[in-house]
MARBA-3410 file (N, C-alpha, C, O; in Angstrom, 1 decimal):
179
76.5,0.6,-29.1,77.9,0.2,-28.8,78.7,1.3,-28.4,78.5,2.4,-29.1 ~ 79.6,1.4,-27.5,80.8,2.0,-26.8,81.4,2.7,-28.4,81.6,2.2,-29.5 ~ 81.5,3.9,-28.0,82.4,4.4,-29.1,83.1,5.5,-28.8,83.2,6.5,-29.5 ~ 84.0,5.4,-27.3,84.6,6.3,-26.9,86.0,7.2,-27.5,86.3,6.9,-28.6 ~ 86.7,8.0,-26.9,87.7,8.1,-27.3,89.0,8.1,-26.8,88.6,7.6,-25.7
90.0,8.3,-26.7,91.2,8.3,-26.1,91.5,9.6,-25.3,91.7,10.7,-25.8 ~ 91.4,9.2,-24.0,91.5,10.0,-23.2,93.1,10.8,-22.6,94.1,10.3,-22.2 ~ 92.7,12.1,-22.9,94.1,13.4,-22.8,94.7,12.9,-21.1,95.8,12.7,-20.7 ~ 93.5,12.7,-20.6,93.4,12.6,-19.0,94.2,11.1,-18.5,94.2,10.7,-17.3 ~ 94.9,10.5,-19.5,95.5,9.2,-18.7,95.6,8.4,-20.2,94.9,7.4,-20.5
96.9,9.2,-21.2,96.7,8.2,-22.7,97.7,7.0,-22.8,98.2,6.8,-23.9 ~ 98.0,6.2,-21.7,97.9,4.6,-21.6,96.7,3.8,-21.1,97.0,2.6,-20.7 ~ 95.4,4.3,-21.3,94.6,3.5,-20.8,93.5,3.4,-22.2,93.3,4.3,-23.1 ~ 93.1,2.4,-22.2,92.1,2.6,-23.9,90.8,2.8,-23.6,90.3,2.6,-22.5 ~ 90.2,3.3,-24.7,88.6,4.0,-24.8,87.9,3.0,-23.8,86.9,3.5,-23.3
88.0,2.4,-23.5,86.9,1.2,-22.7,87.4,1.3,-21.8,86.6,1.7,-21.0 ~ 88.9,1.2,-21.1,89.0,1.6,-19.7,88.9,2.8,-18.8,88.7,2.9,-17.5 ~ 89.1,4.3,-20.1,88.8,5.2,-19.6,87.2,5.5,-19.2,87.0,6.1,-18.1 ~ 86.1,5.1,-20.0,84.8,4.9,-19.8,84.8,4.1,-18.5,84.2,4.7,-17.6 ~ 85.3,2.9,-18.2,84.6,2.6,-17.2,85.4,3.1,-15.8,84.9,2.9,-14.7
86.4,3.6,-16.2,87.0,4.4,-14.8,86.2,5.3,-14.5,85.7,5.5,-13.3 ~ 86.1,6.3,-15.8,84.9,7.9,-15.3,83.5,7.2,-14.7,82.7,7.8,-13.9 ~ 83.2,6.1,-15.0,81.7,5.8,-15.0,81.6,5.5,-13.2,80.9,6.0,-12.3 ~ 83.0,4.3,-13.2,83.2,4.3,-11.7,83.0,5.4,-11.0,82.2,5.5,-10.1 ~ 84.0,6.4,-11.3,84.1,7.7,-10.4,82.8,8.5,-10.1,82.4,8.8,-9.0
82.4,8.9,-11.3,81.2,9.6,-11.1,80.0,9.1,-10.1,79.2,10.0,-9.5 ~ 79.8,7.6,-9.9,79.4,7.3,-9.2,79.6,6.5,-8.2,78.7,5.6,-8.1 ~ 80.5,6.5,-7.5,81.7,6.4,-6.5,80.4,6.7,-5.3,79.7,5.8,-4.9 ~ 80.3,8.1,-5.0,79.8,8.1,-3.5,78.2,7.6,-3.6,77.6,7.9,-2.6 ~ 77.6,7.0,-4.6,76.4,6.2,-4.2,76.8,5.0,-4.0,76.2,4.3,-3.2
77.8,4.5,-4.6,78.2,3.2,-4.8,78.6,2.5,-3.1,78.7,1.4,-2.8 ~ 78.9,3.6,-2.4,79.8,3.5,-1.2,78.2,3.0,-0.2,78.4,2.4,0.9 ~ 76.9,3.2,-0.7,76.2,2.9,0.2,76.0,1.4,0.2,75.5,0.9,1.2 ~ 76.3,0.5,-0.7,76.8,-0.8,-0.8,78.1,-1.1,-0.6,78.3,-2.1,0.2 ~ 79.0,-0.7,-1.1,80.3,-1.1,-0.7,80.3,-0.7,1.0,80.4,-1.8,1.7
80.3,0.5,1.8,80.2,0.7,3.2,79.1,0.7,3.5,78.3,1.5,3.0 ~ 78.6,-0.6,4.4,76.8,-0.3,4.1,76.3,-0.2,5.7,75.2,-0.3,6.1 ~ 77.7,-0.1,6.4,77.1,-0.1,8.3,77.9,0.7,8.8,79.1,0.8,8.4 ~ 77.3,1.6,9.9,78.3,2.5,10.4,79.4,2.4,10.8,80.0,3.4,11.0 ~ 79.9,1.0,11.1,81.4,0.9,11.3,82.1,1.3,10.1,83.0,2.1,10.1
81.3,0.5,8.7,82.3,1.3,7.4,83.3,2.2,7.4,84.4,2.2,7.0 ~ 82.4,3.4,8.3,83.6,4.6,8.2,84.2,4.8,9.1,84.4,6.0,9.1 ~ 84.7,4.1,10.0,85.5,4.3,10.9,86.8,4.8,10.2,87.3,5.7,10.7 ~ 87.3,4.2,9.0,88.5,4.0,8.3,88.4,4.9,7.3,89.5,5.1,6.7 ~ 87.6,5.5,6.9,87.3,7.0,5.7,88.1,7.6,6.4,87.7,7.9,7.6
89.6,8.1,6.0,90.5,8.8,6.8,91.3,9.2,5.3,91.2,8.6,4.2 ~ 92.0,10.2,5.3,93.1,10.6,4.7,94.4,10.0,5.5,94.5,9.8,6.7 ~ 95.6,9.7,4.0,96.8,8.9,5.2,97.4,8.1,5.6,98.5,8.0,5.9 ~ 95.9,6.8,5.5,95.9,5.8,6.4,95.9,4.4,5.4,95.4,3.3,5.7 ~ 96.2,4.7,4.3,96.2,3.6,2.6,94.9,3.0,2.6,94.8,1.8,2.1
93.5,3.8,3.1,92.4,3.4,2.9,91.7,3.5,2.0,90.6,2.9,1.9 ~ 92.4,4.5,0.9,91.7,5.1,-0.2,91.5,6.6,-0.4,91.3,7.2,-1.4 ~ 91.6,7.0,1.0,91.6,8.6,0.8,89.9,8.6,0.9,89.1,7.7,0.9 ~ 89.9,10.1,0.8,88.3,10.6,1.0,88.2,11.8,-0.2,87.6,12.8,0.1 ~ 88.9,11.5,-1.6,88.3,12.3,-2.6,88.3,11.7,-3.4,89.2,10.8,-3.5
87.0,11.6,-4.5,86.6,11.2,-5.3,88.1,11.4,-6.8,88.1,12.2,-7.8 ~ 89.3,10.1,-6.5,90.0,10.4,-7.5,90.4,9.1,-7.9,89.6,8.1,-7.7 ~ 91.4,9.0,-8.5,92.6,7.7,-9.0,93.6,7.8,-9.0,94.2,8.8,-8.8 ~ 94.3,6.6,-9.3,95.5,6.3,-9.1,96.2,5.3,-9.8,95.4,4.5,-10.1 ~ 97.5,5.0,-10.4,98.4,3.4,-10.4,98.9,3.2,-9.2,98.6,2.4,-8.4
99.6,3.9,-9.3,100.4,3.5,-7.6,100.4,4.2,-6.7,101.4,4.5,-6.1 ~ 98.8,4.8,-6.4,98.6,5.3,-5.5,97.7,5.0,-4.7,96.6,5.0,-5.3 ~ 97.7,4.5,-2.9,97.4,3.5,-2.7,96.1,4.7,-1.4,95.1,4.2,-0.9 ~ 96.6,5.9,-1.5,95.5,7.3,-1.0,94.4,7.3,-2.0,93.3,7.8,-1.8 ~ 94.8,6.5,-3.2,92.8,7.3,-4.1,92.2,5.8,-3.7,92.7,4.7,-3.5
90.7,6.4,-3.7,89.6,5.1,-3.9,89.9,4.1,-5.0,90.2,3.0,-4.8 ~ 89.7,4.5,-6.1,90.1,3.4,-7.4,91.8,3.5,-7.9,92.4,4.5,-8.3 ~ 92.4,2.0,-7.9,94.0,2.2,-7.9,93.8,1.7,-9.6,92.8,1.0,-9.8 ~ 94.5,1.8,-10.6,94.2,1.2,-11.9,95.9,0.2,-11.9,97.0,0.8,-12.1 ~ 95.8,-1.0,-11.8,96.8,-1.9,-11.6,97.3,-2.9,-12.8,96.3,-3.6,-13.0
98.3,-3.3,-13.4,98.8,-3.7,-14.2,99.3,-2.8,-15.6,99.5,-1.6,-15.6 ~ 99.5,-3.8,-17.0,100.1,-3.1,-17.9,99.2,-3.2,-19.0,98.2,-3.9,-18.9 ~ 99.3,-2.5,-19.9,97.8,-2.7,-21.1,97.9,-4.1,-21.5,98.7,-5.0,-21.5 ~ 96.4,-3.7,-21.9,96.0,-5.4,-22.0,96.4,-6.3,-21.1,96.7,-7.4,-21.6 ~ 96.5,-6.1,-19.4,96.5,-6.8,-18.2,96.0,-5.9,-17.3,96.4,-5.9,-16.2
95.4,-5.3,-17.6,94.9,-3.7,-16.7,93.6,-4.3,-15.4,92.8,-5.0,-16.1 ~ 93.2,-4.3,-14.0,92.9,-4.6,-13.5,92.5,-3.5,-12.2,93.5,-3.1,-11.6 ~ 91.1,-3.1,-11.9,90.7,-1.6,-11.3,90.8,-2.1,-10.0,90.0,-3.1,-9.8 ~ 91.5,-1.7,-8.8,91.2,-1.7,-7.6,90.2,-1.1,-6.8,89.8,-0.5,-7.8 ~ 89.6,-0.8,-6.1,88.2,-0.8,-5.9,88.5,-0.8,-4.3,88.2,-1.7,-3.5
89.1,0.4,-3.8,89.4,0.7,-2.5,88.4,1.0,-1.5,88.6,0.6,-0.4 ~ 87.6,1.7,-1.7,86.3,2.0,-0.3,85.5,0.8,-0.5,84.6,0.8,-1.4 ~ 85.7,0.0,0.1,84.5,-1.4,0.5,85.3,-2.1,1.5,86.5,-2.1,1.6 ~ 84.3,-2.8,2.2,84.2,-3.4,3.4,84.0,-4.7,3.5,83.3,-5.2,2.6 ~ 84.3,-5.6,4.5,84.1,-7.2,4.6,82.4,-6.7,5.0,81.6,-7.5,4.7
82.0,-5.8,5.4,80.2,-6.0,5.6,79.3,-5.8,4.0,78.1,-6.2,3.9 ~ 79.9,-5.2,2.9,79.2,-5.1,1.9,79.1,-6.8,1.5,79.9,-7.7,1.8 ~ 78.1,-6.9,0.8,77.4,-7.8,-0.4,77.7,-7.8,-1.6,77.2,-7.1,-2.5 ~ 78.6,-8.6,-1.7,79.5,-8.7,-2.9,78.5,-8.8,-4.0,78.5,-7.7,-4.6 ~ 77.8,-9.3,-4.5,76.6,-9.0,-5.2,76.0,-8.1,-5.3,75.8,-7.8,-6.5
75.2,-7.2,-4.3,74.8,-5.8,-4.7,76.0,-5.1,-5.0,76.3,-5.0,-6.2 ~ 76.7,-4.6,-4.3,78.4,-4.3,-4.7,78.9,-4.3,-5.9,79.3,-3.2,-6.3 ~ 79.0,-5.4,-6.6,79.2,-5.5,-7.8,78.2,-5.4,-8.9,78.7,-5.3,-10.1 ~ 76.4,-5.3,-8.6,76.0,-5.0,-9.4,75.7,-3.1,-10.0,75.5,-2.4,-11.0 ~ 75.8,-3.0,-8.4,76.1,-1.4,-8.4,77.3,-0.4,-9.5,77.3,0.6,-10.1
78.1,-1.3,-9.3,79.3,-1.0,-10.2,79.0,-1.2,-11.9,79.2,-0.5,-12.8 ~ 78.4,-2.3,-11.7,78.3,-2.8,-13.0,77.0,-2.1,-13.7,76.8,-2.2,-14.9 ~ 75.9,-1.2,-12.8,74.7,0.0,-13.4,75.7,0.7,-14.2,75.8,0.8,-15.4 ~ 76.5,1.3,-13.0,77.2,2.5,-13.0,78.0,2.6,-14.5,78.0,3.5,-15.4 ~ 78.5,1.4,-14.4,79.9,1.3,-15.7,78.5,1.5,-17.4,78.4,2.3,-18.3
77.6,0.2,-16.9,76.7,0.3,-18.4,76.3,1.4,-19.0,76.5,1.7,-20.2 ~ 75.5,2.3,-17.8,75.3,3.8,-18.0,76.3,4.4,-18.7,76.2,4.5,-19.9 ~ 77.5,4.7,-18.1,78.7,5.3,-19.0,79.2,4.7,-20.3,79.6,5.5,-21.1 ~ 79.1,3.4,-20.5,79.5,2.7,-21.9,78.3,3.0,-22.9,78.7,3.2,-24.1 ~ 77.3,3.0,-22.6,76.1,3.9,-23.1,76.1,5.3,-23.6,75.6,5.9,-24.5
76.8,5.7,-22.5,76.8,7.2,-22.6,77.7,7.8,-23.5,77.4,8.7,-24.3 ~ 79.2,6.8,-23.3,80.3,7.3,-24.3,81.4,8.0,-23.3,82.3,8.8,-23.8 ~ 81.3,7.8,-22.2,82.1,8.5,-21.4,83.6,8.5,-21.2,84.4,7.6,-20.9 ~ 83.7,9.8,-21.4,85.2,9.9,-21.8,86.2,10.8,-20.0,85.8,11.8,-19.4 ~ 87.2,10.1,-19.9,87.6,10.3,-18.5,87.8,11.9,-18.3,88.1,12.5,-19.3
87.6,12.5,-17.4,87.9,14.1,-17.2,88.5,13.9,-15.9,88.3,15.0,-15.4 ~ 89.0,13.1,-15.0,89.8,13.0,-14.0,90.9,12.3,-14.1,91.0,11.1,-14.1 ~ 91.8,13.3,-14.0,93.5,13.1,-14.3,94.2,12.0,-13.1,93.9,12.2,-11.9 ~ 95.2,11.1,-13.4,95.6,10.2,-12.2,96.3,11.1,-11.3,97.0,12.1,-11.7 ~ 96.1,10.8,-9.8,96.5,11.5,-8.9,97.8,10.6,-8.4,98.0,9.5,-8.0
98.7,11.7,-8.5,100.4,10.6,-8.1,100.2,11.3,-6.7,101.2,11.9,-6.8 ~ 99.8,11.5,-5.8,99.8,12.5,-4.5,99.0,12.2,-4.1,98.1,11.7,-4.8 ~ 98.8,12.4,-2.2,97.2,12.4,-1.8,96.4,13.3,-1.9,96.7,14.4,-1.5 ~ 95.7,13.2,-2.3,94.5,14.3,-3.1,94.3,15.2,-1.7,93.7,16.2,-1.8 ~ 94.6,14.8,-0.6,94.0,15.7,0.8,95.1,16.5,0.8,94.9,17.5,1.5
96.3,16.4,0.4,97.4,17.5,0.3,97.3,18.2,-0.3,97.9,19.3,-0.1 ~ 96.7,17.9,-1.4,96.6,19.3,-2.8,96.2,20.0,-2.4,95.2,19.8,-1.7 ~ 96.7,21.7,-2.7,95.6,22.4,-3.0,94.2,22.7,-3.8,93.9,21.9,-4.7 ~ 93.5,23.6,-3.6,91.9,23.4,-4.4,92.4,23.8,-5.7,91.8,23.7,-6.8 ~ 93.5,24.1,-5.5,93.7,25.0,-7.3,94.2,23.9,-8.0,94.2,24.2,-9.2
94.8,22.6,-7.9,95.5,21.5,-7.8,94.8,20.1,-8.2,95.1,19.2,-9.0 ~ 93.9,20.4,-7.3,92.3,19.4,-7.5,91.5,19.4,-8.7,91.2,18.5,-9.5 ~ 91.3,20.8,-8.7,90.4,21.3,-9.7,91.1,21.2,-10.8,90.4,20.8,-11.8 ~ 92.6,21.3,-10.9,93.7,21.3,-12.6,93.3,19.5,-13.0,93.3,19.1,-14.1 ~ 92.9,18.9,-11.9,93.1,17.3,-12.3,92.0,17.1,-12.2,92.0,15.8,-12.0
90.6,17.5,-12.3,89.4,17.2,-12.4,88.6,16.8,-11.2,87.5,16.3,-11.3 ~ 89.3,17.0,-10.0,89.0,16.2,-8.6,88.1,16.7,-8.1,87.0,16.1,-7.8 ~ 88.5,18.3,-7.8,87.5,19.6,-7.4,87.3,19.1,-5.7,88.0,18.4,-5.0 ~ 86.3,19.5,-5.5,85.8,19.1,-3.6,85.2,18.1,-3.8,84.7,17.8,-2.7 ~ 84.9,16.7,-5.0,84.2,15.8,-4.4,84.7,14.7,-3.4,85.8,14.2,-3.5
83.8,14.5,-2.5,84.5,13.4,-1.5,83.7,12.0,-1.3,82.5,11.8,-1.6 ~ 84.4,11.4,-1.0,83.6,10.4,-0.8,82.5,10.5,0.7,82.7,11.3,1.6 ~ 81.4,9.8,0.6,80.6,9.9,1.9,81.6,9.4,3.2,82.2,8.4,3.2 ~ 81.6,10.4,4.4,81.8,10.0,5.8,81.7,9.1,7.0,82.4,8.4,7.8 ~ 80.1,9.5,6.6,79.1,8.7,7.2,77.8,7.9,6.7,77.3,8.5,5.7
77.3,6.7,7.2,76.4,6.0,6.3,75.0,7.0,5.6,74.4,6.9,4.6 ~ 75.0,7.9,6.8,73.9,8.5,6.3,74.3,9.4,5.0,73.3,9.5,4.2 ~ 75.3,9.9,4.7,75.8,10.6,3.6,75.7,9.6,2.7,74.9,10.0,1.9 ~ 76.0,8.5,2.4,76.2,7.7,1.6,74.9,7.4,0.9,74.8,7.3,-0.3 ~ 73.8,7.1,1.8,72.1,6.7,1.6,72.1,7.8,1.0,71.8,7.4,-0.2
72.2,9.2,0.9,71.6,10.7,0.7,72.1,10.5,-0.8,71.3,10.7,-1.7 ~ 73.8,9.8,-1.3,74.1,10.2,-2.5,73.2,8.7,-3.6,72.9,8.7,-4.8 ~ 73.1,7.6,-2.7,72.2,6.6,-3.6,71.0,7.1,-3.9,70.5,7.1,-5.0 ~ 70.5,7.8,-2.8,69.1,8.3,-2.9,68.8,9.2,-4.0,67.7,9.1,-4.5 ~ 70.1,10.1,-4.6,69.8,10.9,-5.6,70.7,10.3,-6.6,71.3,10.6,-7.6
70.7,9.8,-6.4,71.6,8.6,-8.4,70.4,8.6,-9.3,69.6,7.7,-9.2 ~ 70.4,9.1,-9.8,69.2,8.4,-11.3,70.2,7.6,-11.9,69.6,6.7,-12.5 ~ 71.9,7.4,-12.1,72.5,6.6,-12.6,71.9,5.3,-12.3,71.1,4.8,-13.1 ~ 72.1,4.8,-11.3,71.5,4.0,-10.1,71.1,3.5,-9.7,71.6,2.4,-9.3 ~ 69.7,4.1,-9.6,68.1,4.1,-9.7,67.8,3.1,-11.0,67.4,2.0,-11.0
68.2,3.9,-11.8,68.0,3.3,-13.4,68.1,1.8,-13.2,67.3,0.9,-13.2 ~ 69.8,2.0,-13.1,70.5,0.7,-13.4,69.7,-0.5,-12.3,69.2,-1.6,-12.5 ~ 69.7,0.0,-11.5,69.6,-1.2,-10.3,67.8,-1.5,-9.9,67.4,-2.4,-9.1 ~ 66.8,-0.4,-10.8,66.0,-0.5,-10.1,65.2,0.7,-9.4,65.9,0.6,-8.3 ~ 64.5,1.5,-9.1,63.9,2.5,-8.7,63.2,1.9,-7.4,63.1,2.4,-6.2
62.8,1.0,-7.9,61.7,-0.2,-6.1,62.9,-0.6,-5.5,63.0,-0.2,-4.3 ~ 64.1,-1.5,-6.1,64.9,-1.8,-5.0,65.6,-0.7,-4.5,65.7,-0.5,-3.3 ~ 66.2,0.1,-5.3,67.1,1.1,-4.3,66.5,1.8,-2.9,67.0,2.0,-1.8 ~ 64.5,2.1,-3.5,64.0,2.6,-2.4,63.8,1.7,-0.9,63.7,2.0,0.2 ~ 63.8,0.4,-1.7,63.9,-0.7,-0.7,65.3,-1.1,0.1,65.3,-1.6,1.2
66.3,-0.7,-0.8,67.6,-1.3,-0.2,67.8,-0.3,1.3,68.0,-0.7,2.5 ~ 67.4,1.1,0.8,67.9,2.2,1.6,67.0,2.1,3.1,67.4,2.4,4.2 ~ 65.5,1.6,2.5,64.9,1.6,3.9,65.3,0.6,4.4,65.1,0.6,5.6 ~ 65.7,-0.4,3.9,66.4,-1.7,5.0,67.2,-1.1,5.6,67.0,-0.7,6.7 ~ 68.6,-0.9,4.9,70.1,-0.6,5.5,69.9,0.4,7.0,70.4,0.4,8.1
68.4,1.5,6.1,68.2,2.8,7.5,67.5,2.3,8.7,67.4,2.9,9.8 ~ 67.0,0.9,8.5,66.2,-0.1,9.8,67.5,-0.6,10.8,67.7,-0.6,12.0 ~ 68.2,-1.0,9.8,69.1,-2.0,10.1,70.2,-1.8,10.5,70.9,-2.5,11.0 ~ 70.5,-0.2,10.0,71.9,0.2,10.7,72.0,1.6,11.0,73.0,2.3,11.0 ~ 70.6,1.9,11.2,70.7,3.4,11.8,71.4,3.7,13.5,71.3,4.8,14.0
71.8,2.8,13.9,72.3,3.0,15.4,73.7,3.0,15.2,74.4,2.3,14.5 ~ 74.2,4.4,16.4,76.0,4.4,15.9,76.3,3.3,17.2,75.5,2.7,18.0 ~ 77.6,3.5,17.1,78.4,2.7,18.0,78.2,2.9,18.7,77.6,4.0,18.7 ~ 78.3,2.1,20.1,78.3,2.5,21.4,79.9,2.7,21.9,80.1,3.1,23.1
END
């Protein structure tokens, strides 16, 4: 059972929300190979453009991070910014849902501070004060395959045969860029 604690990093959010935010975050850029699962995906991976931004952070009302955390306690509701009308709401969501078990398991307690700013403006010294540091989200699909590929979060959660399987479909199926 979950026996987290109250997190320094965001203390209006409770032991279970902060767990499953970090659990999101941490695995955010594998997650993106289901949420963006065709090379159009990233047309829109931009800093700027209220897509979500391209660093691995958070937000309430910030509409630049990937995950927005929206409402008031005990009505709290995670936005879930890098996905696409081409993801599979089902793998999508079960991806998320590896990701979160692993961490409620784990005990994971949040170490990334909410970002009121777009994290592509910060400085690195700025990033790093809020737990952000250089992670980004993937650019391109192939980046994205590379970060599923190395998840043992993942792997675990979702399967070791299917992920190997998911990835060689998606790489059949949508290894061709735009014309």
């Amino acid at each position: 059972m979950f026996q987290g604690e109250q997190s320094q990093r965001a203390p209006t959010l409770t032991s279970l929300e902060s767990a499953f935010l970090q659990s999101v975050l941490d695995n955010l850029q594998g997650i993106c190979a289901f949420s963006l699962p065709t090379v159009a995906s990233y047309a829109r991976m931009a800093d700027g453009v209220w897509s979500g931004g391209t660093y691995v952070s958070w937000g309430s009302e910030n509409r630049e991070a990937p995950v927005r955390v929206c409402g008031t306690p005990g009505s709290r509701r995670f936005e879930i910014r890098c996905v696409d009308g081409t993801a599979n709401p089902y793998l999508y969501l079960a991806s998320i849902f590896a990701a979160v078990i692993h961490g409620l398991d784990a005990g994971k307690t949040l170490s990334v501070a909410e970002t009121l700013d777009i994290a592509a403006t910060l400085s690195k010294e700025k990033r790093e004060e809020l737990g952000i540091g250089e992670r980004r989200l993937p650019l391109k699909l192939e980046e994205a395959r590379r970060y599923l590929d190395q998840s043992v979060v993942l792997r675990d959660g979702l399967g070791d045969n299917f992920v190997t399987k998911y990835l060689a479909v998606n790489e059949v199926c949508f290894s061709r860029t735009l014309v």
